[in-house]
C-alpha positions in Angstrom: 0.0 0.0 0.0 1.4 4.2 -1.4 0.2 6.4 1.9 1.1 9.9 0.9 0.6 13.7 2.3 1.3 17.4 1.4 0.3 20.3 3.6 -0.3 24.1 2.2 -0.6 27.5 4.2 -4.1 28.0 4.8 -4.9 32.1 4.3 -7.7 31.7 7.8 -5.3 29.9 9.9 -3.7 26.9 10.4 -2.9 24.5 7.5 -4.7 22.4 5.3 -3.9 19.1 4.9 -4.1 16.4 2.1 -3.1 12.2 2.1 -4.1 9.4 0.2 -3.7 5.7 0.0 -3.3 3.5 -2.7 -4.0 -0.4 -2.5 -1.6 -2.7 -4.2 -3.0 -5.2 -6.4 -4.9 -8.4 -4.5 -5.3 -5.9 -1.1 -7.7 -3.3 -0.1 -8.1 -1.0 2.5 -10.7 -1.1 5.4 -9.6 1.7 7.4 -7.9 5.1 7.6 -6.8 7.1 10.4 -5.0 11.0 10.8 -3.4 12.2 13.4 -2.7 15.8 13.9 -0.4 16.8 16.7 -1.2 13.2 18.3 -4.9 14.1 18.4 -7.5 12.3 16.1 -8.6 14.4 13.5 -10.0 11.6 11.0 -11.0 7.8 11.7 -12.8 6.0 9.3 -13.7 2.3 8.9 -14.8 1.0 5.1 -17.3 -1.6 4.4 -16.7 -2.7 1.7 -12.7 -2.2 2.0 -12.1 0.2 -0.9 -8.9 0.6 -3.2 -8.3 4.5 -3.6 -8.5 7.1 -0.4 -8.5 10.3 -0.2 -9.0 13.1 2.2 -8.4 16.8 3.2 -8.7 18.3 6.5 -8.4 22.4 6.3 -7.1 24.4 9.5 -5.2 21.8 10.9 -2.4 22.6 13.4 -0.7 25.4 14.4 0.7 28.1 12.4 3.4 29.5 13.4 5.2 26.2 15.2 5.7 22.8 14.9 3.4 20.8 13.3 3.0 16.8 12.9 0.7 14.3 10.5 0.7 11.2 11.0 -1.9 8.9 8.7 -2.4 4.6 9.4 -3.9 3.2 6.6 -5.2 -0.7 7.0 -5.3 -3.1 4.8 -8.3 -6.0 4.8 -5.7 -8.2 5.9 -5.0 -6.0 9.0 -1.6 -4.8 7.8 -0.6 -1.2 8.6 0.9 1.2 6.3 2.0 4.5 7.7 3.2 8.0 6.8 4.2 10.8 9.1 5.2 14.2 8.0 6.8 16.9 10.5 7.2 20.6 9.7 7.4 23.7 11.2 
């Protein structure tokens, strides 16, 4: 499984955030999770498990400081795929 992110300024305040997920072929996923800052800002479950993910979460974090994403993404088989990205 790809599990990818990007952040951008937002002009209000904060930052918005984008990731996705990707299945590889013969997996899907059943779940996705973000973390902003340690806190839950996103927790879904999918029934049925779907191949493609995508989400953005505006306002996010603090601006100015330091600022951390983290995103699980689980596979049907239970597997975990992460991505964590740190900026400041």
């Amino acid at each position: 499984m790809t599990v990818t992110g990007s952040h951008a300024k937002n002009p209000a305040e904060g930052w918005d955030v984008c990731v996705a997920a990707k299945a590889d072929q013969g997996e899907t996923i059943a779940r996705a999770q973000i973390l902003v800052n340690g806190f839950s800002a996103y927790d879904e479950s999918f029934n049925p498990p779907i191949s493609n993910w995508q989400q953005q979460l505006k306002q996010q974090g603090q601006y100015p400081g330091s600022n951390a994403v983290q995103v699980i993404a689980t596979s049907d088989q239970g597997e975990d795929t992460e991505f964590e990205e740190l900026w400041s």
